[in-house]
C-alpha positions as CSV (number, residue, x, y, z in Angstrom):
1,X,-40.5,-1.2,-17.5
2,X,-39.8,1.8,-19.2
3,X,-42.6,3.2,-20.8
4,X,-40.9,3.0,-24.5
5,X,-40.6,-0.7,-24.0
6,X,-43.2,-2.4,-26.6
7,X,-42.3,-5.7,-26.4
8,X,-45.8,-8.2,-25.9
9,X,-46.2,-11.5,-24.1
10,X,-46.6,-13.1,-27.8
11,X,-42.6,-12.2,-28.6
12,X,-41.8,-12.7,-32.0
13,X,-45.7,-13.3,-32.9
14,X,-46.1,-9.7,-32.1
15,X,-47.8,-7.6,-35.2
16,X,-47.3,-5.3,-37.5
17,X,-49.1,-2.6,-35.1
18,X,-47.0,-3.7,-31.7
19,X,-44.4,-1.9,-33.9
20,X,-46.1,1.4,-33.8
21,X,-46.5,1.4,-30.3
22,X,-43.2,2.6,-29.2
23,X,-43.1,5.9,-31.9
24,X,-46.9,6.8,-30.7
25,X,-45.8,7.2,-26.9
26,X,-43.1,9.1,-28.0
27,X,-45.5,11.5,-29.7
28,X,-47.6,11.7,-26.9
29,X,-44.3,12.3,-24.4
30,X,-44.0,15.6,-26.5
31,X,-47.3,16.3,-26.0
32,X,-47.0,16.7,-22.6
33,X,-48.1,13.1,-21.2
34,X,-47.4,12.4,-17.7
35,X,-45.2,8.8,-17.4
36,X,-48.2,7.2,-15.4
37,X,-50.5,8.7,-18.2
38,X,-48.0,6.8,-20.9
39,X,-47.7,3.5,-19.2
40,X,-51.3,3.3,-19.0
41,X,-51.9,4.3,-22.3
42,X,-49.3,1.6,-23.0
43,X,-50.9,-1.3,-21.7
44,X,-53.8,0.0,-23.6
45,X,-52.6,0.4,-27.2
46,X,-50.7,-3.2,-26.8
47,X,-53.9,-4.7,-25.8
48,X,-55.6,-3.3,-28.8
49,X,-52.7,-4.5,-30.8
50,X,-53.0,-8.6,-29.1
51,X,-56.9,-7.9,-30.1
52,X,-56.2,-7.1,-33.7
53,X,-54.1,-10.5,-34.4
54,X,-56.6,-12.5,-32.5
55,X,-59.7,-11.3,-34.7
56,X,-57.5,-11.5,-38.1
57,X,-57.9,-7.5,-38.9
58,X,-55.0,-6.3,-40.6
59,X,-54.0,-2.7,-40.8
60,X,-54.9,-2.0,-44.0
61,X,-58.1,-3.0,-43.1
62,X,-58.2,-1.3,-39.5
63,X,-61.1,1.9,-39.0
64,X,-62.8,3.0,-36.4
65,X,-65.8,-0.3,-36.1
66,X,-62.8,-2.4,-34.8
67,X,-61.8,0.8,-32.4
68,X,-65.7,0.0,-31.4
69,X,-65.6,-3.4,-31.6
70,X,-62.1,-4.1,-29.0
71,X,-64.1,-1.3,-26.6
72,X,-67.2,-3.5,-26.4
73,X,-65.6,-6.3,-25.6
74,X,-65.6,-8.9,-22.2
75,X,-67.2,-7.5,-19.1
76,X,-68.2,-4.1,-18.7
77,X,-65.6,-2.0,-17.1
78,X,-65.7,1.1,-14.8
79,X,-66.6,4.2,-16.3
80,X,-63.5,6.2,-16.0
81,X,-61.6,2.5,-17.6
82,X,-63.8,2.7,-20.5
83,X,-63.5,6.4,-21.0
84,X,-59.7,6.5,-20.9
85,X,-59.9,3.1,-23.0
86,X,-61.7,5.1,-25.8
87,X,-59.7,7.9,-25.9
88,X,-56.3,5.8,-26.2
89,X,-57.5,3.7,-29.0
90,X,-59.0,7.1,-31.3
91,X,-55.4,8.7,-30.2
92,X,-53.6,5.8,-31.4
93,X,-55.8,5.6,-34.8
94,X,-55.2,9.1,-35.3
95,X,-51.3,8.4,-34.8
96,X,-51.0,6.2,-37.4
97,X,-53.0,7.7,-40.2
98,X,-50.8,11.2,-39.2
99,X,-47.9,9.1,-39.6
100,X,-48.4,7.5,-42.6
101,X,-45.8,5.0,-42.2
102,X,-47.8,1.8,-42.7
103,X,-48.4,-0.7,-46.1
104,X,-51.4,1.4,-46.7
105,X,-53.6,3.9,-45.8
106,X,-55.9,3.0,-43.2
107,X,-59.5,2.0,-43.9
108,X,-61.7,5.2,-42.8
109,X,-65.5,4.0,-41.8
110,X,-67.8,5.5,-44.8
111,X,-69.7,9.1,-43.6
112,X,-72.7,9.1,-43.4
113,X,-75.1,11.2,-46.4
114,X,-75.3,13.8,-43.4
115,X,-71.7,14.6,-42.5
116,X,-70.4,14.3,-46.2
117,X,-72.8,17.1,-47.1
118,X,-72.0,19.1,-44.1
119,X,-68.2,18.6,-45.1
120,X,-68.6,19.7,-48.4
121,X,-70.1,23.1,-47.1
122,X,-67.1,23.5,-44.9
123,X,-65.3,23.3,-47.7
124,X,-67.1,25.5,-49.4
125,X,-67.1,28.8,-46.7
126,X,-63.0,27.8,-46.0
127,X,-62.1,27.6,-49.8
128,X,-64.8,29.4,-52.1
129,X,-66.3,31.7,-49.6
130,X,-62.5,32.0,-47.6
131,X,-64.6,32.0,-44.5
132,X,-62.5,32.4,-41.1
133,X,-61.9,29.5,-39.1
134,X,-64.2,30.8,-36.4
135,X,-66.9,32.1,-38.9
136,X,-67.3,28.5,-40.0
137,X,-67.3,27.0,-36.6
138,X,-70.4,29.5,-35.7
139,X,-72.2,28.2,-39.0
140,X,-71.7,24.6,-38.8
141,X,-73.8,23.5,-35.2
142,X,-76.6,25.5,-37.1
143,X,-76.4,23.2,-40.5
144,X,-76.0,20.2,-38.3
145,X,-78.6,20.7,-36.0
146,X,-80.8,21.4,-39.5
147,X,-79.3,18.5,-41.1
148,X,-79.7,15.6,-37.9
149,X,-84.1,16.7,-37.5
150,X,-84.1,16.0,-41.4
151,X,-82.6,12.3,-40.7
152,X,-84.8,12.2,-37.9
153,X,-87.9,13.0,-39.8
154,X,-87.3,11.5,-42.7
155,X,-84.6,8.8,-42.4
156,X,-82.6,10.4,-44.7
157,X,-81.0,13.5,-45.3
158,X,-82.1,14.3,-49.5
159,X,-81.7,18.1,-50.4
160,X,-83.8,17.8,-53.6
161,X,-86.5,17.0,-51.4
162,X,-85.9,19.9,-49.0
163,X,-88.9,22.6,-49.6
164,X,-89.7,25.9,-48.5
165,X,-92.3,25.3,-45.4
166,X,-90.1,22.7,-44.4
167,X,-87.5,24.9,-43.9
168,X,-89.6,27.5,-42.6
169,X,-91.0,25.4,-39.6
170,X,-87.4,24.0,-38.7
171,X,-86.7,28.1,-38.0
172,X,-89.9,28.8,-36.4
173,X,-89.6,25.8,-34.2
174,X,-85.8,26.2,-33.2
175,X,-86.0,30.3,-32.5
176,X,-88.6,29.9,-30.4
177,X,-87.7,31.1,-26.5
178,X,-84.1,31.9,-27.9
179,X,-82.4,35.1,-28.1
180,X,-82.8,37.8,-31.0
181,X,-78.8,36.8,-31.5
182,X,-79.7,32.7,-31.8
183,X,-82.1,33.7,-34.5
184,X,-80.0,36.2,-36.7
185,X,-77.3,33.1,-36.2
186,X,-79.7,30.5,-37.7
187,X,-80.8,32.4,-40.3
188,X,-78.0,33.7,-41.2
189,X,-76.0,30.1,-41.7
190,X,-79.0,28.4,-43.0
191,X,-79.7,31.2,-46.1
192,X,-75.8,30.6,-46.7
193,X,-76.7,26.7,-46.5
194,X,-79.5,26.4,-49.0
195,X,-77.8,29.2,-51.5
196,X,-74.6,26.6,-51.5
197,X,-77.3,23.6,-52.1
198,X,-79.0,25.3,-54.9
199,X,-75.0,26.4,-56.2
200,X,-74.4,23.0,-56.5
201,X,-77.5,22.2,-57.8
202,X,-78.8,19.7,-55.2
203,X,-81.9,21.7,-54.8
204,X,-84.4,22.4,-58.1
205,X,-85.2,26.3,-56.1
206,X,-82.8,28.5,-54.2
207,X,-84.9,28.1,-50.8
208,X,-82.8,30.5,-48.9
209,X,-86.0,32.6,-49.2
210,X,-87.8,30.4,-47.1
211,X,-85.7,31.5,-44.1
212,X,-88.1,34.0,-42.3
213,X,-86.2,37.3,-41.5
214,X,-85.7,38.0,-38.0
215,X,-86.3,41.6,-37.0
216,X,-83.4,42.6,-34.7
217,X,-83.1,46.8,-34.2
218,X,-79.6,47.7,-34.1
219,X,-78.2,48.7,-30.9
220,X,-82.1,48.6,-29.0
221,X,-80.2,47.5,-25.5
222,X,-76.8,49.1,-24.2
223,X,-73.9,46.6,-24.2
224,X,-73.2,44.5,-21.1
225,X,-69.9,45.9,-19.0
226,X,-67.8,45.5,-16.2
227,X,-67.6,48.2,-13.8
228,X,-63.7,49.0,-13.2
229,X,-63.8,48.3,-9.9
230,X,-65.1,44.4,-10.9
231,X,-62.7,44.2,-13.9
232,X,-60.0,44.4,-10.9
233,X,-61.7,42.3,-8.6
234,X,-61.4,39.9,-11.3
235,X,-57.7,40.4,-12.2
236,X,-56.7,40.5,-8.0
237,X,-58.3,37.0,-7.7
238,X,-57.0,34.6,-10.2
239,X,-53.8,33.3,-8.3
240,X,-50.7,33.9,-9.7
241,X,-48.4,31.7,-7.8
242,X,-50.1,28.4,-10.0
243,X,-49.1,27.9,-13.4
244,X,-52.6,27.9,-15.2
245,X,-53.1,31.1,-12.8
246,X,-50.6,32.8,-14.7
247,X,-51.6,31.7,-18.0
248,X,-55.0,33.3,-17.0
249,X,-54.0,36.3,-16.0
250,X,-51.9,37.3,-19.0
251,X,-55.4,36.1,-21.1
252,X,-57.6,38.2,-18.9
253,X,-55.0,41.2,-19.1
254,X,-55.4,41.1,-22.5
255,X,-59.0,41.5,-23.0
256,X,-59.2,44.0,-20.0
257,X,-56.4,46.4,-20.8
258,X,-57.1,46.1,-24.6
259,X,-59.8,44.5,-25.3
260,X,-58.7,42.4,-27.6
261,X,-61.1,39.7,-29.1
262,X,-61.3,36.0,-27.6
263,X,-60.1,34.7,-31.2
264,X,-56.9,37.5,-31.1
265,X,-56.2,36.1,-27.5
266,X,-56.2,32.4,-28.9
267,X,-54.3,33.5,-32.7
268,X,-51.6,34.8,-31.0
269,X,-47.9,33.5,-31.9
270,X,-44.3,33.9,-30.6
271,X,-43.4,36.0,-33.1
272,X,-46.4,38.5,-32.7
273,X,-44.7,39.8,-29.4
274,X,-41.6,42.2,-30.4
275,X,-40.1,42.4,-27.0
276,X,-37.4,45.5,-28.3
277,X,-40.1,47.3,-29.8
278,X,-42.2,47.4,-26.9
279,X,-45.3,46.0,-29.4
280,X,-47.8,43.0,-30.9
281,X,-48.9,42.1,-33.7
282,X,-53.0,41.4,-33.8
283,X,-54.1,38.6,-35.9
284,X,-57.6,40.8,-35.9
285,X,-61.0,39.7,-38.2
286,X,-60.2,39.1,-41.6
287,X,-56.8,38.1,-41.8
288,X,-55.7,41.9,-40.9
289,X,-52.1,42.2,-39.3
290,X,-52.5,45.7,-36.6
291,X,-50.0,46.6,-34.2
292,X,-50.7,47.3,-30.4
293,X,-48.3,48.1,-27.6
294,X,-47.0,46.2,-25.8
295,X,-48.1,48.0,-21.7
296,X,-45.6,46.7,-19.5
297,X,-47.8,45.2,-17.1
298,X,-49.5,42.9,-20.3
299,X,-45.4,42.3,-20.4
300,X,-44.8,41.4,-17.3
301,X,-47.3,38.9,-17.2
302,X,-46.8,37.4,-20.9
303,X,-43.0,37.3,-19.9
304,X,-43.6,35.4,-16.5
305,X,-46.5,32.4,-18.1
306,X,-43.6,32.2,-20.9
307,X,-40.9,31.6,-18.9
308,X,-42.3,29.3,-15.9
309,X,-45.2,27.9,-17.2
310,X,-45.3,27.5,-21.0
311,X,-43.9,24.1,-22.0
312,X,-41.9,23.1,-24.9
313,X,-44.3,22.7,-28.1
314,X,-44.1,22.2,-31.8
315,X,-47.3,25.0,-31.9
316,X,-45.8,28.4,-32.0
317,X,-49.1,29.9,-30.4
318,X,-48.6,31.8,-27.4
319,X,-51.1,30.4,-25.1
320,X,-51.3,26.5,-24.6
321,X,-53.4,23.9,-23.0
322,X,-52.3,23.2,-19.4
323,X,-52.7,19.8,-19.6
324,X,-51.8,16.9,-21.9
325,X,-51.9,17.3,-24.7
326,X,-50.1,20.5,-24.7
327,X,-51.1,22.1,-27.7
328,X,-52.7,25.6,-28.6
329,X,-55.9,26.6,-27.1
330,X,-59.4,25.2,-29.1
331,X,-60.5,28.3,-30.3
332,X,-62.5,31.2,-28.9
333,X,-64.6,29.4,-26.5
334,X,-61.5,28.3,-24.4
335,X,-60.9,31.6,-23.9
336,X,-64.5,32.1,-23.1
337,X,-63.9,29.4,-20.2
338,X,-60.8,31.2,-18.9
339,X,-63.2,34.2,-18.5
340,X,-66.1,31.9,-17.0
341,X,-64.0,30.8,-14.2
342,X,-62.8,34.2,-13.4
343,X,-66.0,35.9,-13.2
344,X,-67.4,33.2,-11.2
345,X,-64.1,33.0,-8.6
346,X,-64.9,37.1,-8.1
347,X,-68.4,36.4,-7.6
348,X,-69.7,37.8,-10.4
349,X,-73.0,36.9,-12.0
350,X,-72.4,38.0,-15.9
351,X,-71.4,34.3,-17.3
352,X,-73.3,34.3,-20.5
353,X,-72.5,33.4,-23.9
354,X,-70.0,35.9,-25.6
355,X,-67.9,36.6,-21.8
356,X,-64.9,37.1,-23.2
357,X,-66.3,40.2,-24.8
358,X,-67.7,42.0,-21.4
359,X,-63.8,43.4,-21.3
360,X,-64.2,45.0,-24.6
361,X,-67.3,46.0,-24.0
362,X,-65.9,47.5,-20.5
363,X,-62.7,48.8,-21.8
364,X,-65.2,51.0,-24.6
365,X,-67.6,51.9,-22.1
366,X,-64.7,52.9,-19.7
367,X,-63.1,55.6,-22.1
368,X,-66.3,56.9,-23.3
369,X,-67.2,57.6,-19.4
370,X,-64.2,59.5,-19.5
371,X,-64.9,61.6,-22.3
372,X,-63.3,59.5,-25.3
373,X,-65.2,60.2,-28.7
374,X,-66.7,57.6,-31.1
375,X,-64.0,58.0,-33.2
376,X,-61.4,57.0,-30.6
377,X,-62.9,54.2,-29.1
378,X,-63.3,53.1,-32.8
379,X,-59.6,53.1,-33.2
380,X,-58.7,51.2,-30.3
381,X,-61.7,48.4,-30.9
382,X,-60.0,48.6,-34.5
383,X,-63.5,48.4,-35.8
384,X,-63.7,48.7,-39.4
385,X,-67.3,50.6,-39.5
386,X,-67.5,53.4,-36.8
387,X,-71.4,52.9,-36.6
388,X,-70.5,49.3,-35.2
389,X,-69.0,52.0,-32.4
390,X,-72.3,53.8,-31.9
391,X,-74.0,51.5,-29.4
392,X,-71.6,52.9,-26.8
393,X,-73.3,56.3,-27.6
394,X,-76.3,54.5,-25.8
395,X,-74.0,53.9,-22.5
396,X,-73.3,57.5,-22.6
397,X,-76.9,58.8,-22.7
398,X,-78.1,56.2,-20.2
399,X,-75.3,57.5,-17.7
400,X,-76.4,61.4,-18.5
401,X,-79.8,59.9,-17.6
402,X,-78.6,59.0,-14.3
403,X,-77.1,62.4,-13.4
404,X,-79.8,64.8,-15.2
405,X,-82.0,66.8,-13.2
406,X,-86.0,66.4,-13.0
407,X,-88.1,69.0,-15.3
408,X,-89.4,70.7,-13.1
409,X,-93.6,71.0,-12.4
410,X,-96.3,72.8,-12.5
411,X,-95.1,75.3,-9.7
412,X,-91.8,74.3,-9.1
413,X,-90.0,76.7,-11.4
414,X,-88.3,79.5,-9.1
């Protein structure tokens, strides 16, 4: 039976949401489902449907409890059932509120205290603040985190009883054995936290001074890097002849031979490559617009994931999921994974958070090994502040370390 077929045993008793079946596994077609993927999905979504008229729940009424309900029904199934049960019920609820087409809205289960306030400090950073996507995604696990021990604590999340030791232990507690980064993080997104409480007058004080300041010395360590001949080790092994082997590649290329930023990499569109021109167009920090060339080798490689690999998607972003659903990349950290699994397939033990930027950091320490100024590598990084630069000044004076002669002692001068 072809996969588009929606017709149920119960024939003209079928519902109001059998309908629906049919145009939801036609959106998932363009999203790149396999046929075996749809026809399961299929017998999924009618199933749901059959469970809906048997309990009485109407669409209007429809939200996710019933989604929980239909999954906790009869026997307990295998794990991998259950999971792909799950997913094909939220997919098909999602459907149909993105479609719209139905008597009315659907029913969406109340947040709870917890998520509505996160939710209105999201909207905050994005529309007051006009916060970054990514900036706002590095904030929010911080809030949350902050946010879930309250509810934990207290059984309730109320931010006129939030108080300043309070949120001084929560920071002790969670920074310590973390990194001098994790801490400048926390504070950083809590202080922004409690100023947009007290902003909307939820709080009586503005308790971002209760965040302790973390002491971090700017540029105390030298940058991690890649040396060149591992930046090629990693480039030689990811395996060109797959189709998410190419897609890698073109990704790693760009880091290594620019170093562009894992958030660049994932903001890049169609458009932004001006083939004739021999040029991109970098989405960089801040909304700016810069313009790079285009090497041929970076060319080469864009030109060949484009052509073989990259399938046919309503997202105009260059690099795509390989796998159903075929739509963009989920922000930096995808790229971050891309990274992961080439470091690890060369054998190479830097794998840490932040991977994605070793091939900046490479590609900077790179030219100033080879005599670039501060200045220059400032303009290639595009950095807006040339002392952000300056840590690379440390690389330099650690490698004239290396190479310096001893003073000589007491006696040894000739």
């Amino acid at each position: 039976m072809s996969v588009h077929a929606v017709e149920s045993e119960d024939g003209p008793e079928a519902g109001l949401l059998d309908t629906h079946v049919g145009s939801f596994l036609t959106h998932l077609r363009a999203a790149g489902y396999a046929d075996r993927t749809l026809r399961k999905k299929r017998s999924i979504a009618l199933s749901f449907a059959r469970w809906t008229r048997r309990t009485k729940v109407t669409v209007e009424d429809l939200n996710e409890s019933h989604a929980v309900a239909f999954l906790r029904r009869g026997p307990r199934r295998r794990k991998a059932q259950a999971a792909l049960e799950s997913a094909t019920v939220r997919l098909f609820l999602g459907y149909l509120r993105l479609k719209g087409g139905v008597p009315s809205s659907l029913a969406v289960v109340e947040a709870s205290p917890e998520d509505a306030l996160l939710r209105g400090y999201v909207d905050y950073l994005r529309g007051e603040r006009g916060l970054a996507e990514n900036s706002i995604c590095v904030y929010t696990p911080y809030i949350r985190d902050f946010l879930t021990e309250r509810v934990a604590r207290c059984g309730c999340v109320t931010p006129e009883q939030f108080n300043a030791p309070t949120v001084h232990a929560f920071v002790l507690e969670h920074i310590r054995s973390r990194s001098s980064e994790y801490a400048r993080l926390l504070g950083a997104a809590l202080r922004s936290f409690l100023r947009f409480l007290y902003a909307r007058g939820r709080t009586p004080l503005d308790l971002s001074f209760a965040v302790p300041a973390v002491r971090r010395w700017r540029q105390a360590t030298a940058p991690t890097f890649l040396s060149p001949e591992q930046v090629e080790r990693v480039l030689s092994t990811t395996d060109r002849a797959i189709p998410c082997g190419r897609r890698d590649y073109a990704v790693l290329l760009l880091l290594a031979r620019l170093g562009l930023r894992a958030s660049e990499v994932v903001g890049m569109e169609l458009d932004d490559i001006r083939w004739r021109t021999a040029e991109m167009i970098i989405r960089g920090k801040g909304g700016a617009l810069e313009r790079m060339p285009l090497l041929s080798e970076i060319g080469e490689a864009l030109a060949s994931y484009l052509h073989q690999d990259r399938s046919h998607s309503a997202s105009r972003r260059v690099f795509l999921r390989m796998w159903a659903p075929r739509v963009e990349l989920r922000g930096p950290a995808a790229v971050g994974h891309i990274v992961r699994r080439a470091l690890a397939r060369a054998g190479i033990c830097r794998a840490g958070r932040g991977a994605a930027h070793l091939f900046r950091h490479s590609l900077a320490t790179r030219m100033i090994r080879h005599g670039a100024s501060i200045a220059e590598i400032a303009e290639v990084l595009r950095h807006r502040s040339q002392g952000t630069t300056e840590i690379y000044a440390k690389v330099a004076f650690e490698t004239l370390r290396g190479v310096a002669r001893r003073w000589p002692g007491t006696g040894g001068a000739r």
